[in-house]
C-alpha positions as CSV (number, residue, x, y, z in Angstrom):
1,X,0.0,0.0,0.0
2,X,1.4,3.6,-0.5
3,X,2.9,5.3,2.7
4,X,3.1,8.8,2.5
5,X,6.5,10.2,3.6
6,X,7.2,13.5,2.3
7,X,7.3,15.3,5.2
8,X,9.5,13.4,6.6
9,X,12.8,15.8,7.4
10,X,15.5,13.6,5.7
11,X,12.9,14.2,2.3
12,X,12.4,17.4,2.2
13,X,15.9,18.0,2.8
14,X,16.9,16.0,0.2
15,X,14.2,17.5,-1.9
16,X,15.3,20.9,-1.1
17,X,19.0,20.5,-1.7
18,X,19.1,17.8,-3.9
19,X,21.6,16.1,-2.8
20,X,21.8,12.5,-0.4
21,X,20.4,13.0,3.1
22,X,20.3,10.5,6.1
23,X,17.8,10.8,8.6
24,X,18.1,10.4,12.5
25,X,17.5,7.2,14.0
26,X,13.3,6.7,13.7
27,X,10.6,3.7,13.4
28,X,10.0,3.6,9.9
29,X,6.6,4.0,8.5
30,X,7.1,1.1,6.3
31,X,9.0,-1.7,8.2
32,X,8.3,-0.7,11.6
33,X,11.9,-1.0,13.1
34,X,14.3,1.1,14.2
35,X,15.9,2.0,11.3
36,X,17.9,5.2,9.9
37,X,16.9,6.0,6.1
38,X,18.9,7.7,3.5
39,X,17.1,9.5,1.1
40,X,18.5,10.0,-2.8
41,X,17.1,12.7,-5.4
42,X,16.5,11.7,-8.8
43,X,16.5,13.7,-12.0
44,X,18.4,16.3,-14.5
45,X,19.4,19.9,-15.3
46,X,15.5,21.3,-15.2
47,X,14.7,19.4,-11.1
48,X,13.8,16.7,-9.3
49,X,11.6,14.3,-10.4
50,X,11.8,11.4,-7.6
51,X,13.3,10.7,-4.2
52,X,14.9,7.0,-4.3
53,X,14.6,6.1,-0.3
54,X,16.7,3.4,1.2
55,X,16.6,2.1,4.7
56,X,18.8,0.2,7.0
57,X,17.9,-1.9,10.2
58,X,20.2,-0.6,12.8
59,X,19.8,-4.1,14.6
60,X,21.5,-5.7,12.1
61,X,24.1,-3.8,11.9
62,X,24.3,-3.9,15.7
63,X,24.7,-8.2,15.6
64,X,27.5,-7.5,12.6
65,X,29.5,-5.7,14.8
66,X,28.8,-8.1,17.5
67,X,30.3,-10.6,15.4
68,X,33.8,-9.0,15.0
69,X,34.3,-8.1,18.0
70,X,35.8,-9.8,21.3
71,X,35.8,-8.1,24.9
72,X,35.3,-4.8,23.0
73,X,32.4,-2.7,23.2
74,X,31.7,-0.8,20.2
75,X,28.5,2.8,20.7
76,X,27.8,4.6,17.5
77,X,25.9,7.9,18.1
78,X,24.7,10.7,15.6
79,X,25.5,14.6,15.6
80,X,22.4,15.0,18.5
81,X,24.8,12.3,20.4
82,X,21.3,10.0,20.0
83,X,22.7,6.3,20.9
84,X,21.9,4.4,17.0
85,X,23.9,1.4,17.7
86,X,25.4,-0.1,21.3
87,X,27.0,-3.3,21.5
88,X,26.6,-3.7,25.1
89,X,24.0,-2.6,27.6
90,X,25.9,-1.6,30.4
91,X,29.2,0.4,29.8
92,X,31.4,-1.2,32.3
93,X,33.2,1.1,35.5
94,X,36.7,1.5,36.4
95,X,39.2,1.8,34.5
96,X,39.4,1.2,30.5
97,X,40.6,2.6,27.4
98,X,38.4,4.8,25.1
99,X,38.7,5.9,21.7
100,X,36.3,8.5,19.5
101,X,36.0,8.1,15.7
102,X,33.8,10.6,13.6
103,X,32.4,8.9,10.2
104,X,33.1,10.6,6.6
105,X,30.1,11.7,4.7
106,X,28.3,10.6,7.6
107,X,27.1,12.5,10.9
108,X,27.9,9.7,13.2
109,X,30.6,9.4,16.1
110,X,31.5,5.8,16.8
111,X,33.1,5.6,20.5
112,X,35.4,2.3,21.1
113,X,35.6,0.8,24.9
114,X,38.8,-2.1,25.8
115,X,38.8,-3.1,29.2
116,X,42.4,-4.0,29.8
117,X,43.0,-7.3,31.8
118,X,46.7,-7.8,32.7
119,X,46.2,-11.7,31.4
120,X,45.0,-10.6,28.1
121,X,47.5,-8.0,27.9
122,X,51.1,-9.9,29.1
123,X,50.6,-13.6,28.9
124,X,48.6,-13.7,25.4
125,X,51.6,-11.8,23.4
126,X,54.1,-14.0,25.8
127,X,53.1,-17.3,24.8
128,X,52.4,-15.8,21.5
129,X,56.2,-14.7,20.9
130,X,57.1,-17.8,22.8
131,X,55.9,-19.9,19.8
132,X,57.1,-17.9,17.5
133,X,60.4,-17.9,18.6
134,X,60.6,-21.3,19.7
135,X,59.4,-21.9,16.1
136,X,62.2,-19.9,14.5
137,X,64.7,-21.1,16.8
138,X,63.8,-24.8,15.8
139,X,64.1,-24.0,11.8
140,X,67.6,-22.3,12.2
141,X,68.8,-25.4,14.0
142,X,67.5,-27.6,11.5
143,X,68.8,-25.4,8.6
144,X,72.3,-25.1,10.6
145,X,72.6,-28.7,10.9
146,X,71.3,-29.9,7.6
147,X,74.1,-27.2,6.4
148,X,76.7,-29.0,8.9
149,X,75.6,-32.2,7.1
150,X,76.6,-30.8,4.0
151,X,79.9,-29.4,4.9
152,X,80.7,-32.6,6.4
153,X,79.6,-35.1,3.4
154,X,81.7,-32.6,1.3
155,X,84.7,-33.3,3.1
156,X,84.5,-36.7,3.4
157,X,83.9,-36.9,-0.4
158,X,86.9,-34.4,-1.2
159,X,88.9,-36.5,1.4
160,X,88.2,-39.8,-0.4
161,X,89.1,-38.3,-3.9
162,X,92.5,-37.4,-2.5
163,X,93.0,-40.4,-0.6
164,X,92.1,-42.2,-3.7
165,X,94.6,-40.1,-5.8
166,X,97.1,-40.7,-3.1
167,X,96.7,-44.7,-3.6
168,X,96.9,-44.5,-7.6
169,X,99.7,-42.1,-7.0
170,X,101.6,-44.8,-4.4
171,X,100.4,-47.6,-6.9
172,X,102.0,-46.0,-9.9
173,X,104.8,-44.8,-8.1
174,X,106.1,-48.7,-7.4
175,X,105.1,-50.2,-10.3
176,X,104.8,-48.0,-13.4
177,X,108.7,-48.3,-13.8
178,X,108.2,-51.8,-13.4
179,X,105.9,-52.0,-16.2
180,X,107.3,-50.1,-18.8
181,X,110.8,-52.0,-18.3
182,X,109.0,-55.2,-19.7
183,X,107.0,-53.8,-21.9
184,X,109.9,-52.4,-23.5
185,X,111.4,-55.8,-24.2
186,X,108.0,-57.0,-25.6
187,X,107.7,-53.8,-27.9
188,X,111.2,-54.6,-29.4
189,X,110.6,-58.6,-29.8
190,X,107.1,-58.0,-31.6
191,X,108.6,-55.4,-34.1
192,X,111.1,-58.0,-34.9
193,X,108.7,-60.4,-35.5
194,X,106.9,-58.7,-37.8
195,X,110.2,-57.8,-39.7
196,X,110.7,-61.6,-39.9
197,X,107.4,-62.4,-40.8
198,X,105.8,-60.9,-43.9
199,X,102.1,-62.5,-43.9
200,X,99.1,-59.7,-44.0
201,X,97.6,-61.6,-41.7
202,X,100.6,-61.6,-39.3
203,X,101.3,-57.9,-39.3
204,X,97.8,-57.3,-38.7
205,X,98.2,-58.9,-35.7
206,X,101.5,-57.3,-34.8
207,X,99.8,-53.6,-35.4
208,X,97.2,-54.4,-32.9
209,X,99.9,-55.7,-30.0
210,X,101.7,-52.4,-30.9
211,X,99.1,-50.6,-30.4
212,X,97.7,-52.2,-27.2
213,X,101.4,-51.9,-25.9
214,X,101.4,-48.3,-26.8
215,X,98.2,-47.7,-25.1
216,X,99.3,-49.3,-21.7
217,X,102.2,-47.0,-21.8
218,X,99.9,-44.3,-22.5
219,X,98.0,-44.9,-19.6
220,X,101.1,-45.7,-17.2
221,X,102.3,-41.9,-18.3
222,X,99.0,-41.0,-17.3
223,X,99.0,-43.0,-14.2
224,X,102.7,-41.2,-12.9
225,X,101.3,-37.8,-13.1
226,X,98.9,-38.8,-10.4
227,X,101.5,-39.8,-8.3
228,X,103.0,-37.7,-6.2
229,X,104.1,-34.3,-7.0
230,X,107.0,-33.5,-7.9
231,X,109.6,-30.3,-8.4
232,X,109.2,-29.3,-11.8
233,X,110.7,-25.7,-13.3
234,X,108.4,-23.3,-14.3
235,X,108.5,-20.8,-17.3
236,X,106.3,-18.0,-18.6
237,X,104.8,-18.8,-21.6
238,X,102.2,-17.6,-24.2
239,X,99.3,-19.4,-24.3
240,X,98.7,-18.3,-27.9
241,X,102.3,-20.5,-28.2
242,X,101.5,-23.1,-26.5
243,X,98.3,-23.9,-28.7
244,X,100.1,-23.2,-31.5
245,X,102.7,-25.0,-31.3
246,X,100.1,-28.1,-30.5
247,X,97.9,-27.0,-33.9
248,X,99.4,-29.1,-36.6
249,X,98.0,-31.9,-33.9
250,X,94.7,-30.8,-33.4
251,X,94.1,-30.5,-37.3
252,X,95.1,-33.9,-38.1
253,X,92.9,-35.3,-35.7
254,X,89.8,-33.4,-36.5
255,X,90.2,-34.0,-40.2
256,X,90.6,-37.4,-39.7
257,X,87.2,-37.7,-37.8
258,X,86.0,-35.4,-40.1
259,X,85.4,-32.6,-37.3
260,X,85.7,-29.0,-38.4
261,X,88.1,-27.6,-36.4
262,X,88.0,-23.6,-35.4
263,X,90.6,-22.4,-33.1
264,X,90.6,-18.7,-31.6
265,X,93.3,-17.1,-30.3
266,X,93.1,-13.9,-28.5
267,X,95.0,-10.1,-29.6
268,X,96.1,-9.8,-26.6
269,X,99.5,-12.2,-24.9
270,X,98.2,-13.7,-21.9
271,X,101.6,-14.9,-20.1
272,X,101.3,-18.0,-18.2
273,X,103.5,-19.5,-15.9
274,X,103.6,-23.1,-16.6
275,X,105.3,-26.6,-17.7
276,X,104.5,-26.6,-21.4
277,X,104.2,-30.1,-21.9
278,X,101.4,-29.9,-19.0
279,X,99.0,-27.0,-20.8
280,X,99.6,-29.2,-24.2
281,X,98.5,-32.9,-22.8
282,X,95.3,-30.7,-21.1
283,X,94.2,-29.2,-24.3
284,X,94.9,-32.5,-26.3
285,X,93.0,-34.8,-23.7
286,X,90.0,-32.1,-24.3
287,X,90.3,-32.3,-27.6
288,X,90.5,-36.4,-27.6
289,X,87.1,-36.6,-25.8
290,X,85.6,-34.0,-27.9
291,X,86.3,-35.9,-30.9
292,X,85.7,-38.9,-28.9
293,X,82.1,-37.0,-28.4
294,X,81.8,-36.6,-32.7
295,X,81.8,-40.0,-34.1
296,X,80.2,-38.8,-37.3
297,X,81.7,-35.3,-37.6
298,X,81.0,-32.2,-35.9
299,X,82.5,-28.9,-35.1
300,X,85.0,-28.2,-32.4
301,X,86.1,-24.9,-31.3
302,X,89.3,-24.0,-28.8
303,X,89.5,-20.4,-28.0
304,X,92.0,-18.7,-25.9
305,X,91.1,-15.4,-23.5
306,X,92.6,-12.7,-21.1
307,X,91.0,-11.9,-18.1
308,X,91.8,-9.9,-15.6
309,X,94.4,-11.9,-13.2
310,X,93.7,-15.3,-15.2
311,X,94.0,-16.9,-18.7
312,X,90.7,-19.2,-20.0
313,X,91.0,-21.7,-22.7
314,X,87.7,-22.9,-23.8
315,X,86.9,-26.3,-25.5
316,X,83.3,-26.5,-27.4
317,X,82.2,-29.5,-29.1
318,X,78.5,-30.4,-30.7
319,X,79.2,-33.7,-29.8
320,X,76.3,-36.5,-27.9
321,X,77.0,-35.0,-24.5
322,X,77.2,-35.7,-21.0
323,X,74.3,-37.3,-18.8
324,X,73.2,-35.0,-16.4
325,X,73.0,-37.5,-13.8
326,X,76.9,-38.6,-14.3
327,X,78.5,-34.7,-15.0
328,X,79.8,-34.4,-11.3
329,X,81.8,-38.1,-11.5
330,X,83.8,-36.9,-14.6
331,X,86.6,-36.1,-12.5
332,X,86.5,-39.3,-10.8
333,X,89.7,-41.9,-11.4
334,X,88.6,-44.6,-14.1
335,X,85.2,-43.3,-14.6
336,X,84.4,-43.2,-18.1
337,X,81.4,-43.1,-21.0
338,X,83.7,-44.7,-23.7
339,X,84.8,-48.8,-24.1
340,X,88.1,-47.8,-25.4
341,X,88.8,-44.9,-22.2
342,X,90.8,-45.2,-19.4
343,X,88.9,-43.4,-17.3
344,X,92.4,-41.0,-16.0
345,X,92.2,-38.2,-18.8
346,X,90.1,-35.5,-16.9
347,X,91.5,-36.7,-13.9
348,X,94.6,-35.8,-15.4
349,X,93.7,-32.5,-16.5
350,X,91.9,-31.5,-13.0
351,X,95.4,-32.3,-11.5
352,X,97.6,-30.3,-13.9
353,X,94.9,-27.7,-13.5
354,X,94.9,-27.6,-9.5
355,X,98.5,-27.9,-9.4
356,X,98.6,-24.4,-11.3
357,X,95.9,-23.1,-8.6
358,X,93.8,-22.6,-11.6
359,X,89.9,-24.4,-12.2
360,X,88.1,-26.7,-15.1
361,X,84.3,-26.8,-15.1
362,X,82.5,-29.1,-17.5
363,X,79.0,-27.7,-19.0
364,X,77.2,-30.5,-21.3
365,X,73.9,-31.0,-22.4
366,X,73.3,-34.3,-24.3
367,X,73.1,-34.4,-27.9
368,X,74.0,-30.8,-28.3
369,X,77.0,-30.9,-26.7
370,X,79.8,-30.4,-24.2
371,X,81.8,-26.8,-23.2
372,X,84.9,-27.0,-21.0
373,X,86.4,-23.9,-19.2
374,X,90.1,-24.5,-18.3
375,X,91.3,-21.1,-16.1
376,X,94.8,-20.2,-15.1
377,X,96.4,-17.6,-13.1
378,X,98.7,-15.3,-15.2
379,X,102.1,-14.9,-14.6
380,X,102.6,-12.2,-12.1
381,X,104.4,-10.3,-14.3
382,X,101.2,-10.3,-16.8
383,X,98.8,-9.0,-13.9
């Protein structure tokens, strides 16, 4: 049924400034509830043609208060300090804190009431930090340890490689002289055998027992420079020299696997102080398992740089690549990915290398290929 309310205050001010008004707290004409109503006027340029009325329970938004809060008492009041909304019937004695808010765009002062009880305030935020730090406390040690862990399986693996570096070096120490003493002898017999004897099918076998007696020696030369250290001279060098000097090598190998070989030396003359011999049998033994890597061809790439304080060399093969799950055992004594390996050629290289105080790192991704960085320090000189 249609309830007449224009002279209700809130619509005739609306009506009269046309713009939003909220009433004072009243029972509503239509509802019958305690409610507060704002009034909205609608039209144009020429007036207004309408009042859009809206009202809102003030017990309901009593109970939503009441749900947020806690020991808190919340009174909202308008601008003739008429209580609209009271969370609590009785507004407690003694001492307690209060705190007065006014509302924008809105006529209403909302007044905040904590009772402070020495429990709530202390103990609460006591056991609270407690927790949290007991929590924190319990995550470093965890993190420490597990770190500790780490540290310590690190040494022991580093102190296993040495001591397993230390027994090839004692074992090929005592007994690579040993070997290469007889296998002297047999080298000299077999060649004059295969003078005497003429047959195809004899000297084919003769070229294999050369070679299987040249490739024991090669891995007994291998096996004495992971024995134990000994003096050796040093010069300063170029590397651009050394390489060089090593090129003829490198080219006769690469066309024989049908590799395209690119070397790049750098402008500059980064002086290394070094055995020659050692730099050479690094960048060959690279070079050896990059071709290795290239069974039907590829490209390989050796470039030379100048750093500040340090000299890289940098082997680059598209070759099949390393396994992810086997890159960090490359440096380990007889580990190898090839039937015909000996397992002691990067292990070589890493102790040449670390003997310099230098580093090799291997990146490889498989069948794409493998990139070795070989760094040395410069000669002080070259600094």
């Amino acid at each position: 049924s249609p309830v007449n309310l224009s002279d209700r205050h809130y619509f005739q001010q609306a009506l009269k400034n046309k713009r939003t008004s909220i009433s004072e707290a009243h029972i509503g004409r239509v509802t019958g509830r305690y409610i507060i109503t704002i009034a909205s006027p609608l039209g144009d340029d020429i007036g207004v043609k309408g009042i859009l009325l809206a009202s809102l329970r003030l017990d309901e938004l009593e109970e939503a208060i009441q749900d947020v809060l806690t020991d808190e008492i919340v009174i909202v009041s308008d601008d003739t300090e008429q209580t609209l909304i009271q969370t609590s019937s009785t507004v407690p004695d003694g001492y307690f804190i209060k705190s007065n808010s006014s509302i924008a765009h809105v006529p209403w002062v909302t007044t905040a009431i904590v009772i402070p009880e020495d429990e709530h305030l202390y103990q609460h935020p006591f056991f609270r930090n407690l927790v949290i730090i007991f929590t924190i406390t319990n995550i470093l040690y965890v993190l420490l340890v597990n770190w500790l862990l780490k540290r310590r399986l690190r040494k022991e693996k580093e102190q296993n490689e040495i001591q397993k570096l230390e027994l090839v070096g004692n074992l090929a120490a005592s007994t690579a002289h040993e070997i290469r003493n007889p296998l002297t002898g047999i080298k000299g017999l077999v060649k004059l055998l295969s003078e005497e004897n003429k047959d195809k099918k004899d000297q084919f076998y003769f070229e294999v027992i050369q070679q299987e007696i040249d490739r024991i020696n090669a891995i007994v030369s291998e096996l004495l420079v992971l024995g134990k250290p000994t003096a050796i001279k040093l010069n300063t060098y170029n590397a651009n020299e050394i390489v060089k000097e090593i090129e003829p090598i490198l080219l006769s190998e690469s066309n024989y696997m049908n590799v395209e070989l690119k070397i790049h030396y750098t402008l500059e003359e980064p002086r290394v102080s070094c055995v020659k011999d050692h730099i050479k049998q690094v960048i060959l033994n690279l070079a050896k398992n990059s071709l290795n890597a290239m069974p039907t061809g590829g490209k390989l790439s050796i470039s030379i740089l100048k750093h500040p304080g340090y000299c890289t060399f940098i082997v680059e093969d598209s070759g099949i690549g390393i396994p992810k799950e086997v890159l960090d055992q490359v440096f380990n004594p007889f580990f190898t990915m090839t039937k015909t390996g000996s397992g002691l050629g990067l292990t070589v290289c890493k102790r040449i290398i670390d003997s310099y105080g230098g580093d090799i790192s291997i990146q490889s991704t498989p069948q794409k290929g493998t990139k070795v960085e070989v760094a040395i320090p410069l000669a002080l000189d070259d600094d």
